[in-house]
Backbone of each chain as ProteinMPNN parsed JSONL, in Angstrom:
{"seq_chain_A": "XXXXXXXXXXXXXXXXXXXXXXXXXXXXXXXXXXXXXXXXXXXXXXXXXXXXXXXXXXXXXXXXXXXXXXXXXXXXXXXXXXXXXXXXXXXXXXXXXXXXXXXXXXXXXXXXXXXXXXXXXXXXXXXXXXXXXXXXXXXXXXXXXXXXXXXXXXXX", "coords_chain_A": {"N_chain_A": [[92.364, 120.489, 75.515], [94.736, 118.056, 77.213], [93.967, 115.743, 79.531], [95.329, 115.81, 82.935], [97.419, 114.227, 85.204], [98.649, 113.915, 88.327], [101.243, 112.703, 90.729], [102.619, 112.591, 93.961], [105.461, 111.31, 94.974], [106.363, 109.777, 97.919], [107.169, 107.737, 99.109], [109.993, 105.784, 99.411], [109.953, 103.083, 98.834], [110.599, 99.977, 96.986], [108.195, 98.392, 96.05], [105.522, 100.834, 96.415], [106.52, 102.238, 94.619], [106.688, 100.769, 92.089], [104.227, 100.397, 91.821], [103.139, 103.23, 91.698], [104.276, 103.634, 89.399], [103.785, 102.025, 87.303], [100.479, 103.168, 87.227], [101.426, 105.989, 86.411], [102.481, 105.319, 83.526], [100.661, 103.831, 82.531], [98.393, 105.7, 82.583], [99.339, 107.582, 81.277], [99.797, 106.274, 78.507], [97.05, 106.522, 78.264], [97.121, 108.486, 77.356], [97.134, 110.913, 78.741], [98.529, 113.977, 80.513], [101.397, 112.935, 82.645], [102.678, 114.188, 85.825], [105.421, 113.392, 88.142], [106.101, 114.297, 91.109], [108.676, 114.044, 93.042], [109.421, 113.491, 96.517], [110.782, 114.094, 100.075], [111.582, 110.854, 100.686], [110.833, 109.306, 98.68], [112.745, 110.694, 96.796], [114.841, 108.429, 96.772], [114.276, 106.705, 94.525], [115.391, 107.812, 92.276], [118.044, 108.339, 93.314], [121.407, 108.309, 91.813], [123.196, 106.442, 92.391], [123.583, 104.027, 94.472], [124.451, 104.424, 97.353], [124.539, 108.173, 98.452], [127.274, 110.164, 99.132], [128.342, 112.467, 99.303], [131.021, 115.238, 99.995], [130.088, 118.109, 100.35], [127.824, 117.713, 102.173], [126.61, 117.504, 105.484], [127.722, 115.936, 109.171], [124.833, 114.682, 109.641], [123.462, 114.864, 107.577], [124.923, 112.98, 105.769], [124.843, 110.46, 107.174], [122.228, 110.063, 106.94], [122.53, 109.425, 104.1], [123.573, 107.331, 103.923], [122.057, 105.388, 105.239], [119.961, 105.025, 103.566], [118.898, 103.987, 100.618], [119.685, 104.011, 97.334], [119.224, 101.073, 96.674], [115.997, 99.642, 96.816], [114.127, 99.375, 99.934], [111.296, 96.851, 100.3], [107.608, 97.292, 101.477], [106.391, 95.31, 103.177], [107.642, 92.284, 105.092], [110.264, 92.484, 104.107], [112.467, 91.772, 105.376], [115.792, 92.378, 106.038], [116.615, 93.052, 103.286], [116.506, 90.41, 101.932], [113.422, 89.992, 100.736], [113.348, 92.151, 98.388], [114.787, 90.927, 96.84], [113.266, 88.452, 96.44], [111.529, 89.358, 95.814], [111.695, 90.396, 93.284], [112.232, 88.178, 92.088], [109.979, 87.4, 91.598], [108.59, 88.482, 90.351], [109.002, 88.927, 87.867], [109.065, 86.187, 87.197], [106.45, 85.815, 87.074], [106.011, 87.056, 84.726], [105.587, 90.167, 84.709], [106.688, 93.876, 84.573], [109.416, 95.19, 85.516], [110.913, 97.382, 87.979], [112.679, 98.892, 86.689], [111.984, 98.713, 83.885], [109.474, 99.73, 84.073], [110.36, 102.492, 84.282], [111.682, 103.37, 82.034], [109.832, 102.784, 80.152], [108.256, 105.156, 81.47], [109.57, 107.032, 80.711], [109.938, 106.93, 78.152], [107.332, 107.617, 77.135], [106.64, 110.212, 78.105], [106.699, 110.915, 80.497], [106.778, 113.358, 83.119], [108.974, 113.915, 85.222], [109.572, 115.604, 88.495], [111.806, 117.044, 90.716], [111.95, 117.387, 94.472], [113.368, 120.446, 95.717], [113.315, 121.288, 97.785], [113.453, 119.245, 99.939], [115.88, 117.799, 98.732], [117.534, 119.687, 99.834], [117.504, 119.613, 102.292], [118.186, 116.703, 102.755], [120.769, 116.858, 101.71], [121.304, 116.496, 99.075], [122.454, 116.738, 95.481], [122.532, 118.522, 92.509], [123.64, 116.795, 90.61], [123.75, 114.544, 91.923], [121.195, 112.975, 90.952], [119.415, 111.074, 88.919], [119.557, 112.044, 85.133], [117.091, 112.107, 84.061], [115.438, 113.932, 85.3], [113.258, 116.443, 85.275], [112.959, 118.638, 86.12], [113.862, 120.959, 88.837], [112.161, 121.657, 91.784], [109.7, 123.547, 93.561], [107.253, 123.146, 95.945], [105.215, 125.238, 95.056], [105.791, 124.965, 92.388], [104.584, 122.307, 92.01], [101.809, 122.409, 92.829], [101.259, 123.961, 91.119], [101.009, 122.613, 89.015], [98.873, 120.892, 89.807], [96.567, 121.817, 90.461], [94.783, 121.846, 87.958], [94.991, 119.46, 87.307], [93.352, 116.306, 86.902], [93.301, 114.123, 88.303], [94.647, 112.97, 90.938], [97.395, 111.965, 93.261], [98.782, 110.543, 96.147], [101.697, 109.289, 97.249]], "CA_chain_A": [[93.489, 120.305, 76.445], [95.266, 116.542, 77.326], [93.759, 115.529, 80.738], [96.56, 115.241, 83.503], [97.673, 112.966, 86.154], [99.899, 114.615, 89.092], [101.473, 111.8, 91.9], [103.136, 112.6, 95.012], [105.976, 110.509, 95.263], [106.921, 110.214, 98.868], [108.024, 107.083, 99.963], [111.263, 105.14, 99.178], [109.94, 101.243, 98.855], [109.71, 99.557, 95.56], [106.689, 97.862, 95.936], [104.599, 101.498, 96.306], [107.79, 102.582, 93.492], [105.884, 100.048, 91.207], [102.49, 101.178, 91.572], [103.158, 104.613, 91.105], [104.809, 104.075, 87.655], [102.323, 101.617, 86.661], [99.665, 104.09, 86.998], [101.506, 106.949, 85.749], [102.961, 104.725, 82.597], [99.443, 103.741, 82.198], [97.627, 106.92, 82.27], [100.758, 108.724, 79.79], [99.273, 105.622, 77.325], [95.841, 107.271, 78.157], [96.729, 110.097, 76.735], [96.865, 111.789, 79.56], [100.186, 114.192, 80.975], [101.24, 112.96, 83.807], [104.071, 114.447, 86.507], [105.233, 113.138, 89.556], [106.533, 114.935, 92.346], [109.516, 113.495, 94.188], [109.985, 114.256, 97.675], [111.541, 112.962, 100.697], [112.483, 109.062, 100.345], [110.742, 109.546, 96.909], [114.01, 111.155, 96.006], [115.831, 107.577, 96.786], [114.435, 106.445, 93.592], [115.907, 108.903, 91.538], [119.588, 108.679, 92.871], [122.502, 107.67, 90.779], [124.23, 105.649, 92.682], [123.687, 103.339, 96.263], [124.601, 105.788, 98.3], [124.504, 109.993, 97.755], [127.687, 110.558, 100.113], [129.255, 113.822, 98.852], [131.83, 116.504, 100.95], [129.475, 119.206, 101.311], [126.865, 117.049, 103.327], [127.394, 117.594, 107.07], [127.484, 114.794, 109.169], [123.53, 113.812, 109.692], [123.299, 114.051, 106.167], [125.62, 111.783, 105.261], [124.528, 109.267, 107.618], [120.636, 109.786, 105.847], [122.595, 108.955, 102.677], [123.926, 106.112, 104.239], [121.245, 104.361, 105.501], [118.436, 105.09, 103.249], [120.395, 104.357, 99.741], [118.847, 103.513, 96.016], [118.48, 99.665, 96.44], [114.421, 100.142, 97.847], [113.333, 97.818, 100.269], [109.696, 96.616, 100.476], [107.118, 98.075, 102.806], [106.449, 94.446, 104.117], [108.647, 90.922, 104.565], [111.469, 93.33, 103.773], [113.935, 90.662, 105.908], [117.112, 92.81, 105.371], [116.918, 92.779, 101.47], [116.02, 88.839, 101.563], [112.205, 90.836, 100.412], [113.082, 92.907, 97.515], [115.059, 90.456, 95.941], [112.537, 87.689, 95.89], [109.905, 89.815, 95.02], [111.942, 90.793, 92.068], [112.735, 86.934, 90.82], [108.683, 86.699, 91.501], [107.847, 89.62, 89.536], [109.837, 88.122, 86.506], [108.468, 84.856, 86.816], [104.888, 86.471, 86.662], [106.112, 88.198, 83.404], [105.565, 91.299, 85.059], [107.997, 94.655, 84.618], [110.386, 95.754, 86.6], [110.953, 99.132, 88.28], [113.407, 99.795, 85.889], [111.61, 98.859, 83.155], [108.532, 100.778, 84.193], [110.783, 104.059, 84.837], [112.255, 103.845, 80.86], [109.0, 103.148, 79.747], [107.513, 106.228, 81.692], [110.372, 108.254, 79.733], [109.443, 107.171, 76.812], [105.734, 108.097, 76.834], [106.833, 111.54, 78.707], [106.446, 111.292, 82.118], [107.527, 114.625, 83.903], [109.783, 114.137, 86.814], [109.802, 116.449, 89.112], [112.309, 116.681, 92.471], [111.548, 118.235, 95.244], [114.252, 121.053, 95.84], [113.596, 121.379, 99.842], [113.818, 117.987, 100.241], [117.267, 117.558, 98.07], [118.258, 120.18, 100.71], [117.058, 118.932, 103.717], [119.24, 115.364, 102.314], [121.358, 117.087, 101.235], [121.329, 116.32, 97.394], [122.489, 117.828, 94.897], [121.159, 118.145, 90.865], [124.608, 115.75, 90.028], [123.289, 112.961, 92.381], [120.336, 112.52, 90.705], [119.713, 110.476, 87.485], [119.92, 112.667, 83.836], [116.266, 112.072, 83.515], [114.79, 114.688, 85.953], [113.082, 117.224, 84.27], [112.653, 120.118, 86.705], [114.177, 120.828, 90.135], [111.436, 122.668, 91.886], [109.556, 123.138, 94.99], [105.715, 122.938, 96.237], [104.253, 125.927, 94.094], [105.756, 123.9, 90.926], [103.99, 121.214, 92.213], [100.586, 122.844, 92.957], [100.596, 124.593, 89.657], [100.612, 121.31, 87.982], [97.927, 119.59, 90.191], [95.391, 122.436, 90.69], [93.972, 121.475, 86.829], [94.637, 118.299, 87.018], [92.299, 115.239, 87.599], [94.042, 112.668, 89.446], [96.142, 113.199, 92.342], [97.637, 110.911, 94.071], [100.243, 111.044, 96.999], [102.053, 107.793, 97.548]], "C_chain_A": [[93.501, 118.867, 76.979], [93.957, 116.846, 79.142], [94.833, 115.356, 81.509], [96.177, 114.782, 84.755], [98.739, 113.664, 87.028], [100.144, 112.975, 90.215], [102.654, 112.187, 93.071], [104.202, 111.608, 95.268], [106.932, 110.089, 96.541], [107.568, 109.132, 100.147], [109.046, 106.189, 99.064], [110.872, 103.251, 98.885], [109.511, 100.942, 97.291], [108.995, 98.885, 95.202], [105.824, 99.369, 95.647], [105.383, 102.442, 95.1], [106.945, 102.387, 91.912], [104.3, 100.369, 90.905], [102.534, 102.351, 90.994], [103.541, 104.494, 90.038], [104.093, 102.925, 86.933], [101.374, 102.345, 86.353], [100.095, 104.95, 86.149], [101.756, 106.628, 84.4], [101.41, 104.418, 81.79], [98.367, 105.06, 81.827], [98.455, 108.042, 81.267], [100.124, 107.496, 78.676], [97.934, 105.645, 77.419], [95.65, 108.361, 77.321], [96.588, 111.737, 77.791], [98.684, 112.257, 79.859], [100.647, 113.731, 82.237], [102.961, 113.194, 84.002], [104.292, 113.728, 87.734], [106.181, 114.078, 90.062], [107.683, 114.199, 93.39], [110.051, 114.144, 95.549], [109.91, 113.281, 98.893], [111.794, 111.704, 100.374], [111.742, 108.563, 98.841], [112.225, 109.846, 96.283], [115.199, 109.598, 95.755], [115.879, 107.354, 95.363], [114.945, 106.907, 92.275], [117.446, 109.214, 92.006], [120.461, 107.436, 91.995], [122.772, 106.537, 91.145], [123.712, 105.219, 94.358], [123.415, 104.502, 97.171], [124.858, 107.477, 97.616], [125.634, 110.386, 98.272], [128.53, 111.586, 99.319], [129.872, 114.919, 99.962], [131.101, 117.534, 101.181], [128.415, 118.884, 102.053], [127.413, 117.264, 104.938], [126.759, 115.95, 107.678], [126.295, 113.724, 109.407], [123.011, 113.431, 108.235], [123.903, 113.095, 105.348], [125.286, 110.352, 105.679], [122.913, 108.563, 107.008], [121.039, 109.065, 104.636], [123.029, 107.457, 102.889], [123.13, 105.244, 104.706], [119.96, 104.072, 104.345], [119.099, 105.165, 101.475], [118.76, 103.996, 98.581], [118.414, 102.363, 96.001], [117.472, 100.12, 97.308], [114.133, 98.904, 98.421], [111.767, 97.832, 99.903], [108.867, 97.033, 101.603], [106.741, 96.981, 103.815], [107.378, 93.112, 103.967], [109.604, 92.033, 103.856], [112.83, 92.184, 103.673], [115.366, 91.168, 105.282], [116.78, 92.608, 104.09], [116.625, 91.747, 100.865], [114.515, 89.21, 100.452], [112.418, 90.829, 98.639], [113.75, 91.822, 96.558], [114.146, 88.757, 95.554], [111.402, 88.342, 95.358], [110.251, 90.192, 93.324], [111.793, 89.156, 91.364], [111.092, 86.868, 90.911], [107.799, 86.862, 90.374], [108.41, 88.834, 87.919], [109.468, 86.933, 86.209], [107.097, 84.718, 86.329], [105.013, 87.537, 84.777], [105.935, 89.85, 83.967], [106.718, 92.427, 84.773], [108.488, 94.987, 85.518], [110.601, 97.174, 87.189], [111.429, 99.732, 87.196], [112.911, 99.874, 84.48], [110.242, 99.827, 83.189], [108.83, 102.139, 83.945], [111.115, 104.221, 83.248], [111.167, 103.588, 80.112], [108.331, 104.338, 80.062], [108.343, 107.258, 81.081], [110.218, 108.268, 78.472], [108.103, 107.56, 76.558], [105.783, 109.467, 78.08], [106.71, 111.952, 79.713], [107.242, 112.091, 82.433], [108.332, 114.249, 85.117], [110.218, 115.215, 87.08], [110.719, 116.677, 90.838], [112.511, 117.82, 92.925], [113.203, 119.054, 95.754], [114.495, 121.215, 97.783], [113.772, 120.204, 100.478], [115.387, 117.451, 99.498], [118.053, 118.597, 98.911], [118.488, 120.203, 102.233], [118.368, 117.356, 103.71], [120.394, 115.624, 102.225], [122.204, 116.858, 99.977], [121.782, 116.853, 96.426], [121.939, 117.411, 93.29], [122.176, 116.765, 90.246], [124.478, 114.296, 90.686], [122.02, 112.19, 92.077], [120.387, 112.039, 89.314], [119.355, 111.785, 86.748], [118.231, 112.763, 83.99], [114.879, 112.781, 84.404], [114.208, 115.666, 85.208], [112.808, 118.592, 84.533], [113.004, 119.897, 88.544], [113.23, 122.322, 90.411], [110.639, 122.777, 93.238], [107.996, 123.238, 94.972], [104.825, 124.111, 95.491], [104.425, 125.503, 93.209], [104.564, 122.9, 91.093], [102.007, 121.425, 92.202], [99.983, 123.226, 91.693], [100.26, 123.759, 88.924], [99.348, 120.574, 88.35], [96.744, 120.094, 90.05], [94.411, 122.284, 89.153], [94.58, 120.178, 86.721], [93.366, 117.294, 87.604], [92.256, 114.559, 88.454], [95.091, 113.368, 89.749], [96.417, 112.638, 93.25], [99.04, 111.265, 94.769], [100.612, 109.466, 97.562], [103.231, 107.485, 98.373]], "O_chain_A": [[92.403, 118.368, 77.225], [93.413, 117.864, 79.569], [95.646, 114.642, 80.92], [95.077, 114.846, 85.304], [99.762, 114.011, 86.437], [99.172, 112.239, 90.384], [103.783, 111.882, 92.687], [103.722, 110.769, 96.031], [108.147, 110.033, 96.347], [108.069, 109.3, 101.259], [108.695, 105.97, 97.904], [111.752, 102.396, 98.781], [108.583, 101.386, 96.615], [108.953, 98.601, 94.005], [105.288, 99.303, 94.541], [104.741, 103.407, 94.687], [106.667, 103.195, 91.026], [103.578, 100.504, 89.917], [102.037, 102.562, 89.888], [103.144, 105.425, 89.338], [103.871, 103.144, 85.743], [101.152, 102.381, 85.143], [99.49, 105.011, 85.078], [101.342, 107.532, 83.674], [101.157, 104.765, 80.636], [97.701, 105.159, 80.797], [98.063, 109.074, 80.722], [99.924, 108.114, 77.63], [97.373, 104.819, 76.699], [94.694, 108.938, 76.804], [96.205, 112.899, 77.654], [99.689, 111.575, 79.66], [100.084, 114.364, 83.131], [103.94, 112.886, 83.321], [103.296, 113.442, 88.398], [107.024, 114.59, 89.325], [107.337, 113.864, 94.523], [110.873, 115.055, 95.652], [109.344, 112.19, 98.949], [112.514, 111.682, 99.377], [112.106, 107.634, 98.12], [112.695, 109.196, 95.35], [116.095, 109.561, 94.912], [116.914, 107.576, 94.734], [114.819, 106.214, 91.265], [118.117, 110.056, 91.41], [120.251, 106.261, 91.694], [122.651, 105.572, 90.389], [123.522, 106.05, 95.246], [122.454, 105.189, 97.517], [125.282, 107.763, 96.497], [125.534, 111.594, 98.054], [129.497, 111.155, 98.691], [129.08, 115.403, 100.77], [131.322, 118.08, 102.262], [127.948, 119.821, 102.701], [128.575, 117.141, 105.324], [125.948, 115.16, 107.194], [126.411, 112.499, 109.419], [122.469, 112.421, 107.787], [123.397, 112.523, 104.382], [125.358, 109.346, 104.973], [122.529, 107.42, 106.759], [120.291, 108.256, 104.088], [122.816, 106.56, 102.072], [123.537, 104.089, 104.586], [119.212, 103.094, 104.334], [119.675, 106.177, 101.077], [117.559, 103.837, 98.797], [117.326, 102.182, 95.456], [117.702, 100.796, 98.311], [113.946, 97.805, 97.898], [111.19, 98.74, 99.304], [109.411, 97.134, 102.703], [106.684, 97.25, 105.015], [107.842, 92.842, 102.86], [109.257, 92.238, 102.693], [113.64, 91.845, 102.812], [115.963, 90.627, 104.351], [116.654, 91.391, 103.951], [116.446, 91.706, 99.648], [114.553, 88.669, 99.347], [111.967, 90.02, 97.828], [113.27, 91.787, 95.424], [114.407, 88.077, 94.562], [110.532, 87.9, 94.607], [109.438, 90.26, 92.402], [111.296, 88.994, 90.249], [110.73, 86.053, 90.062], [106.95, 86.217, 89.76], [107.678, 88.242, 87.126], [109.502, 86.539, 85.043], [106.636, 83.908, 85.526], [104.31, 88.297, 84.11], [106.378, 90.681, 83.175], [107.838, 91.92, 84.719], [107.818, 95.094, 86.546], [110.289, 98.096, 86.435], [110.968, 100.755, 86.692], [113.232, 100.846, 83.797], [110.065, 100.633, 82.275], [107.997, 102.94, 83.522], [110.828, 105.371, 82.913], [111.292, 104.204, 79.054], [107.712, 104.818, 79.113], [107.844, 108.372, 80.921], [110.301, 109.243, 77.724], [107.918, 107.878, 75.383], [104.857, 109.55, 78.886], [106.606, 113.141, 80.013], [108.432, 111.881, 82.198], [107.76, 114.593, 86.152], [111.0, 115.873, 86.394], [110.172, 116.446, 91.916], [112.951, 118.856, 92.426], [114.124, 118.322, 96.118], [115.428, 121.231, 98.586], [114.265, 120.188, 101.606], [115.889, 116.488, 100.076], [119.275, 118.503, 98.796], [119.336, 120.651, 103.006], [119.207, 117.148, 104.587], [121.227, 114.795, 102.59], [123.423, 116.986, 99.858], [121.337, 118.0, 96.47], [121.251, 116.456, 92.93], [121.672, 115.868, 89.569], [124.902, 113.232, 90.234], [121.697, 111.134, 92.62], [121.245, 112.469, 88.542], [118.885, 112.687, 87.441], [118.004, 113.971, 84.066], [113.709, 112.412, 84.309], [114.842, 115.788, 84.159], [112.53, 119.486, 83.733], [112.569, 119.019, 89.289], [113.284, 123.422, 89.861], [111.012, 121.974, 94.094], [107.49, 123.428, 93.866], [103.634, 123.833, 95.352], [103.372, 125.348, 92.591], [103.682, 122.808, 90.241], [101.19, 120.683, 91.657], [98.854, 123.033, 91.24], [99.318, 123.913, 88.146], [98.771, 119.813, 87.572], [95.809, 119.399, 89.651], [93.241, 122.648, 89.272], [94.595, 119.864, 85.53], [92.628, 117.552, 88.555], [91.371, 114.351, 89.284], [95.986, 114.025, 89.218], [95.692, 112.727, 94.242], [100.002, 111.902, 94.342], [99.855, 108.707, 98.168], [103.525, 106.315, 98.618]]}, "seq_chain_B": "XXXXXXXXXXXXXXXXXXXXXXXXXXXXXXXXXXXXXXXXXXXXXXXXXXXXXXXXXXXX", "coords_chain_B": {"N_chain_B": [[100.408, 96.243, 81.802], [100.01, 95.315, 79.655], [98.293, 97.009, 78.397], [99.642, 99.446, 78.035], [101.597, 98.512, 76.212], [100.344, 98.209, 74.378], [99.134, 100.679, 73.588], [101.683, 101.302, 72.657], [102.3, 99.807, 70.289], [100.178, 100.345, 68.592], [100.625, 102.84, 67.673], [103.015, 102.608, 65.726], [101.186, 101.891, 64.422], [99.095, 101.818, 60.994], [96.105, 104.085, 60.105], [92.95, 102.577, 60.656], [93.653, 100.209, 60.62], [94.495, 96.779, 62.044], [94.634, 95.62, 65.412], [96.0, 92.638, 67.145], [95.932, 91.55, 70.083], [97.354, 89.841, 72.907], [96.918, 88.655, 75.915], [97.551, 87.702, 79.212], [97.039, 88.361, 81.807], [93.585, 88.593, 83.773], [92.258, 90.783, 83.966], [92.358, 92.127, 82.022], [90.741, 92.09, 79.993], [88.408, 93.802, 80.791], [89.669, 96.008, 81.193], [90.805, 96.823, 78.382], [88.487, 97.419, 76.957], [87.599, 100.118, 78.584], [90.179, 101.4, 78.319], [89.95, 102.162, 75.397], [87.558, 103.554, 75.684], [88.727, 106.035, 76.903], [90.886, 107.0, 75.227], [89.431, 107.08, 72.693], [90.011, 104.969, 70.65], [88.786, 102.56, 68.186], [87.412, 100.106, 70.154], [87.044, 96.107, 69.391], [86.572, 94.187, 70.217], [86.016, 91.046, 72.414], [88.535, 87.929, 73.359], [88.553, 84.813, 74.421], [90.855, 82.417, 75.241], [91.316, 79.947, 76.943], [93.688, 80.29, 79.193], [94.647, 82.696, 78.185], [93.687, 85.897, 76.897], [92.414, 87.783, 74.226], [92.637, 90.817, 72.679], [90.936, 92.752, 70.442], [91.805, 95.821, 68.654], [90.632, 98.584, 66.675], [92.817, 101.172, 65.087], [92.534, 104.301, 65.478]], "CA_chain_B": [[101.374, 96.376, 80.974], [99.509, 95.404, 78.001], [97.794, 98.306, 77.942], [101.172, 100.866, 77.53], [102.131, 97.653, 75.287], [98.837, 98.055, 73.488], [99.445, 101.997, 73.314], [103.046, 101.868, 71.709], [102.258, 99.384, 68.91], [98.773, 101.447, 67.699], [101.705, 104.066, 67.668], [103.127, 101.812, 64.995], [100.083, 101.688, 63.024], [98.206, 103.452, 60.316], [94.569, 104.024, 60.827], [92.165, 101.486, 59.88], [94.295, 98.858, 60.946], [93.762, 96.221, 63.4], [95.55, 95.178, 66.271], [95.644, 91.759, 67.58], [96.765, 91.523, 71.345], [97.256, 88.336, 73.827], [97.492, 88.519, 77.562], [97.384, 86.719, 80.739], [95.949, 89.426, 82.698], [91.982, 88.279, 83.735], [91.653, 92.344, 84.018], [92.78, 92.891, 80.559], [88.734, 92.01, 79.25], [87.72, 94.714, 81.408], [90.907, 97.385, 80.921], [90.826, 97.262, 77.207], [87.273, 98.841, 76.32], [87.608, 101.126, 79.276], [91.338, 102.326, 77.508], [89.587, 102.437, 74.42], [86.588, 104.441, 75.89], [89.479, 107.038, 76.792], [91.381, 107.195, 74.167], [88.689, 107.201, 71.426], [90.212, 103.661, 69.643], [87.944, 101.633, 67.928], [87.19, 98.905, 70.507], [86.114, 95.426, 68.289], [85.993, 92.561, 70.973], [87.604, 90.045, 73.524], [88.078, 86.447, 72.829], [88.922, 83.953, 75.736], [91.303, 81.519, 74.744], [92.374, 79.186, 78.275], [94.113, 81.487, 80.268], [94.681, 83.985, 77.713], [92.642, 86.404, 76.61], [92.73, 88.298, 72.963], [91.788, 91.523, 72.534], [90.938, 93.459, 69.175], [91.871, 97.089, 68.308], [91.131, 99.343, 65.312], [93.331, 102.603, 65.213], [91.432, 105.312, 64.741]], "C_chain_B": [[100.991, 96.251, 79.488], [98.948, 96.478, 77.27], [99.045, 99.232, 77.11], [101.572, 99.634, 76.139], [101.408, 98.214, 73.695], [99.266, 99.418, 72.543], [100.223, 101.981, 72.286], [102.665, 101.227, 70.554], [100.934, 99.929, 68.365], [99.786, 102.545, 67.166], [102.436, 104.182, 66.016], [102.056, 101.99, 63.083], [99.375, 102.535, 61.809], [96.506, 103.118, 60.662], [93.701, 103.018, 59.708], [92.189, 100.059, 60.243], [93.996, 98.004, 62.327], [94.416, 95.324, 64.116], [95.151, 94.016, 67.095], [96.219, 91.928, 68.852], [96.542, 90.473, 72.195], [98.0, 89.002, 74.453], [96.99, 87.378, 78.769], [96.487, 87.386, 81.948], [94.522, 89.5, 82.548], [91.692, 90.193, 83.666], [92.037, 92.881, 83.002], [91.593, 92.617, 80.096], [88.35, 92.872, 79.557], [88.63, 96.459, 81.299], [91.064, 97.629, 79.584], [90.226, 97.774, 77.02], [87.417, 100.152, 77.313], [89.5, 101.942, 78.65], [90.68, 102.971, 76.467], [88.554, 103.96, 74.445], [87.476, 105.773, 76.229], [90.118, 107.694, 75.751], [90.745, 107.242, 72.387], [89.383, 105.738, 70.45], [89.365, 103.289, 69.795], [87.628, 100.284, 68.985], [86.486, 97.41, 69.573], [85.749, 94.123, 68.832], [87.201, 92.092, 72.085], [86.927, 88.933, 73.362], [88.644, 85.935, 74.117], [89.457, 82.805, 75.122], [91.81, 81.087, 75.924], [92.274, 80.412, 78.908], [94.373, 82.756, 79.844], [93.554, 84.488, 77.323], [93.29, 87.397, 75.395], [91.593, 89.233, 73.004], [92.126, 92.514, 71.157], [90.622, 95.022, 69.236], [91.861, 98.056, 67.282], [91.764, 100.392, 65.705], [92.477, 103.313, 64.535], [91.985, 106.52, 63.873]], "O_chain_B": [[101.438, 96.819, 78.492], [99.02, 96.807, 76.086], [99.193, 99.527, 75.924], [101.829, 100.146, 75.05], [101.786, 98.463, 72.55], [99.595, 99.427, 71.356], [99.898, 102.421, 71.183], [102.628, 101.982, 69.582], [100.944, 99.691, 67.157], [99.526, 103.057, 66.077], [102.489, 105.176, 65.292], [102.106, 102.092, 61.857], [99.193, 103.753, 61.814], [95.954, 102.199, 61.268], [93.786, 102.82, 58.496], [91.361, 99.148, 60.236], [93.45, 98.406, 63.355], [94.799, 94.275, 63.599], [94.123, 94.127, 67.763], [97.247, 92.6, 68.767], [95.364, 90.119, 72.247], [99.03, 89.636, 74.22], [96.147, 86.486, 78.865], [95.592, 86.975, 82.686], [94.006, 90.146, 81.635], [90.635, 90.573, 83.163], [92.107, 94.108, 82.942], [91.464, 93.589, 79.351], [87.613, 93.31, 78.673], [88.206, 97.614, 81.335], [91.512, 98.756, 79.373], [90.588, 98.92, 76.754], [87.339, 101.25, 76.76], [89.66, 103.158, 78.742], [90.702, 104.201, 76.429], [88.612, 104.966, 73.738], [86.922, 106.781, 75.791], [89.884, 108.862, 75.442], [91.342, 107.375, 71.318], [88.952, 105.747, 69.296], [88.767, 103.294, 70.871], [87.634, 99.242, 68.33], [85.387, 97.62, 69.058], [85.025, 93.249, 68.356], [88.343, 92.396, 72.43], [85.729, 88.67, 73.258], [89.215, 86.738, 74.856], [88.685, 82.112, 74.459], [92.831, 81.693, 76.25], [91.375, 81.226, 79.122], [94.398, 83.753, 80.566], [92.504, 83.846, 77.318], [94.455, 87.783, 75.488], [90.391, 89.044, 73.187], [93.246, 92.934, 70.866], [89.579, 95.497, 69.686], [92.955, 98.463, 66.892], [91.387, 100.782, 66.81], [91.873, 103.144, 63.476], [91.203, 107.288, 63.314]]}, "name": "protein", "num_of_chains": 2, "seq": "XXXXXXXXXXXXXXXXXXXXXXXXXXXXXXXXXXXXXXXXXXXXXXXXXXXXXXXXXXXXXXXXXXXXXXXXXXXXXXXXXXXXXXXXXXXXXXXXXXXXXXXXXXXXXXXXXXXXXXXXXXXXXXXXXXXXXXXXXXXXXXXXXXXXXXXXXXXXXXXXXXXXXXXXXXXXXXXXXXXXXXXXXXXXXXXXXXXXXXXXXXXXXXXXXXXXXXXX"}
């Protein structure tokens, strides 16, 4: 049996965005399975579009979708957005990958995504605001079942 | 990154064969045999060229 890799994905910044799919990208070219777990501002990275604002949201959830959108800030030197976008021209200048390239590499070597269903209802989310490349909408016993034989577990 | 890099082109390969790889990353000398030691590939060396560093892979 493969060895697996479970990760907690639970905050919204794409600096700790980047780590997590480094690792997991890295340990899926281990040979190992690995899933992550999206929940609360984990889920940012995983919507479609800026903002989530859809008609059956009431109005605190709409305002969650509105403040807290897909561009991710950074967890430090943020400076309104000034942050994420130098860290990106930095990351590029370092040769380094990009979120987005990390995330279509972790699809190609099979990374599981998993989003958290009580948290897409708490947001008020639905399965059409999230990208195509989810692979199970599910809630904390999904999540357990996957981790309790795994090796590594990480909550980020 | 070299590593997953490393991964996909062995992917590539048939067995026997031997994979040359150049990086920049000082922790790629130390992340290659420890991939290898996971993944059962042949580990066959690391060369130090400047700032890069070259590391050799048989597929197993």
């Amino acid at each position: 049996m493969k060895d697996k890799m479970t990760i907690i994905l639970f905050s919204g910044e794409m600096d700790k965005a980047i780590a997590a799919f480094t690792l997991a990208t890295t340990a899926a070219a281990s040979g190992m399975e690995v899933a992550i777990f999206f929940t609360f501002w984990g889920l940012n990275i995983l919507k479609k579009s800026k903002f989530s604002i859809t008609k059956s949201q009431n109005m605190l959830q709409k305002m969650f979708n509105f403040m807290s959108t897909s561009s991710l800030p950074i967890t430090k030197l943020n400076m309104f957005g000034l942050g994420p976008w130098m860290m990106k021209k930095l990351m590029k200048k370092s040769k380094m990958a990009s979120l987005e390239e990390l995330m279509s590499l972790a699809k190609e070597l099979k990374v599981k995504y998993i989003a958290c269903t009580t948290s897409c209802g708490v947001l008020g989310l639905a399965q059409e605001n999230l990208i195509d490349e989810v692979d199970e909408f599910a809630g904390a016993s999904t999540y357990l079942n996957e981790a309790k034989d795994s090796k590594i577990n990480l909550f980020i | 990154m070299p590593i997953v890099k490393t991964k996909l082109e062995l992917g590539k390969m048939k067995s026997g064969e031997v994979l040359e790889i150049t990086a920049d990353d000082p922790g790629f000398a130390k992340d290659l045999p420890a991939w290898c030691e996971m993944t059962g590939e042949k580990f066959l060396g690391i060369k130090k060229e400047g700032n890069l560093i070259k590391g050799y892979v048989e597929k197993k």
